[in-house]
C-alpha positions in Angstrom: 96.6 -39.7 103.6 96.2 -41.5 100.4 93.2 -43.5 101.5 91.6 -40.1 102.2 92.3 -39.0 99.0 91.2 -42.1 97.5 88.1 -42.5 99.6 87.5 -38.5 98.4 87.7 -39.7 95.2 85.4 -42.1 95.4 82.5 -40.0 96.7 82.7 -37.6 94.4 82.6 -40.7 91.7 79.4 -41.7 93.5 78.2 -38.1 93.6 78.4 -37.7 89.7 76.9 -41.1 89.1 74.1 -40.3 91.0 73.4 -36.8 89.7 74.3 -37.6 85.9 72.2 -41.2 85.4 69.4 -41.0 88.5 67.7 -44.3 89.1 64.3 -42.8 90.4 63.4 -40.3 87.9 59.8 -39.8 87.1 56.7 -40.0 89.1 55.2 -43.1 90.6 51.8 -44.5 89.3 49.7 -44.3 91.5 50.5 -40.6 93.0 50.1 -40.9 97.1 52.0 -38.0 97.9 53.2 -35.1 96.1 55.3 -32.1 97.0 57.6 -29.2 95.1 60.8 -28.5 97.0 62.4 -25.2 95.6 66.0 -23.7 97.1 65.7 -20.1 96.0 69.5 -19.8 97.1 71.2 -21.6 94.2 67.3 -22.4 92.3 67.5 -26.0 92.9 64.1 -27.6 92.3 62.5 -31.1 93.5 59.4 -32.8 92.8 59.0 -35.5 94.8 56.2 -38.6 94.2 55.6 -41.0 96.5 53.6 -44.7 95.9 52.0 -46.2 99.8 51.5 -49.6 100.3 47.7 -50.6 100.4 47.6 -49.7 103.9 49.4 -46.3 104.1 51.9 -46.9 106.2 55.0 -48.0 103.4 56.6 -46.2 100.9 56.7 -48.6 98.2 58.1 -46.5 95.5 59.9 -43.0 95.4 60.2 -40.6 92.1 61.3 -37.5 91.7 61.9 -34.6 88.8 64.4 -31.7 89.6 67.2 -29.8 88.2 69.9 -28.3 90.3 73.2 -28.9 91.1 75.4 -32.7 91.2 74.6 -32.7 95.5 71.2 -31.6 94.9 70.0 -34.4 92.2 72.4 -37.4 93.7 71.3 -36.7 97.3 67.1 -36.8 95.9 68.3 -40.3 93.8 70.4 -41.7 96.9 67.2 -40.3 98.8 65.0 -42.6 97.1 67.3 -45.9 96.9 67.7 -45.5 101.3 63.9 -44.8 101.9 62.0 -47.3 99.3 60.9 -50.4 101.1 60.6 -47.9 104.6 57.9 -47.6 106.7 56.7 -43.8 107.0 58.0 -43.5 110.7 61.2 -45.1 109.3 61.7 -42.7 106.6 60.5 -39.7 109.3 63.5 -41.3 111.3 66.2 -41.3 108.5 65.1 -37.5 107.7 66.1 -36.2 110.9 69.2 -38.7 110.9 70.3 -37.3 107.6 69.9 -33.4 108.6 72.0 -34.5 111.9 74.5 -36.4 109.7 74.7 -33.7 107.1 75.1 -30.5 109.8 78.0 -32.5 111.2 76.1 -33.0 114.7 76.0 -36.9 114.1 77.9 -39.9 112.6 76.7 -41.1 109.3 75.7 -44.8 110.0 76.1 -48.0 108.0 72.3 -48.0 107.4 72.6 -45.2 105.1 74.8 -46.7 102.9 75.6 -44.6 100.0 74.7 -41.1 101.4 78.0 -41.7 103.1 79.1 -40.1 99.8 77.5 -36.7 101.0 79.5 -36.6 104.2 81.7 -33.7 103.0 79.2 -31.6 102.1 78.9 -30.6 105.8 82.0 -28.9 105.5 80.6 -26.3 103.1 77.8 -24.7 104.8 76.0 -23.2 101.5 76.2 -26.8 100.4 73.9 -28.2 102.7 70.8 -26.6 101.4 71.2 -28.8 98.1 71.9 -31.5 100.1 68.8 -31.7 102.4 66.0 -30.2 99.5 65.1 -33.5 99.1 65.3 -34.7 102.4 62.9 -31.5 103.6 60.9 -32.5 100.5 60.0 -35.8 101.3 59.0 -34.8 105.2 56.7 -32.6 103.5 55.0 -34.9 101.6 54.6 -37.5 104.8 53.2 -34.9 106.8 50.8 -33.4 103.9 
């Protein structure tokens, strides 16, 4: 019980950190991709950048600009950090993993590191929508 409690804690400590002092604010230079995420339920808003590698197929940096709640903003920086480095069908790939993860119809796996953070979110339904906006976000900036 009191590693549950303690691991709770820690989650939420990685939560806050993420939302309060993002690493990935801002917009990449150059500007591959672009695309405005908006969750009308709670008015959470995402503005996702993305920078390709010479030949397309690599997302070599990840920005974004929002405002919304803690989940929202630490879920677009934790975003970033997982998919930077990832090849577009890799990133396609973690989207779909995430939305499984995050609905509770799949495990949250080692690769994703951090997100493990947003694992209870999936107990509070409403919740998800600020989780996956930038999730949604980036998929529709690979497919634009």
């Amino acid at each position: 019980m009191t590693s549950s409690i303690h691991q709770r804690r820690l989650y939420q400590q990685i939560i806050l950190e993420h939302s309060k002092n993002s690493r990935n604010r801002g917009t990449t230079n150059p500007v591959d991709g672009y695309h405005y995420g908006h969750n009308p339920m709670c008015g959470d808003t995402i503005e996702l950048t993305i920078q390709l590698n010479p030949t397309g197929d690599r997302i070599e940096d990840i920005k974004f600009e929002g405002k919304g709640c803690a989940i929202a903003i630490a879920s677009a920086d934790l975003m970033a950090d997982t998919v930077r480095g990832k090849t577009i069908a890799e990133a396609l790939s973690m989207v779909e993993r995430f939305r499984e993860m995050i609905t509770g119809q799949g495990e949250f796996s080692p690769e994703l590191g951090k997100l493990k953070a947003l694992q209870g979110v999936s107990q509070f339904p409403i919740r998800i929508k600020c989780a996956t906006l930038s999730w949604h976000t980036l998929k529709a900036v690979i497919e634009s």
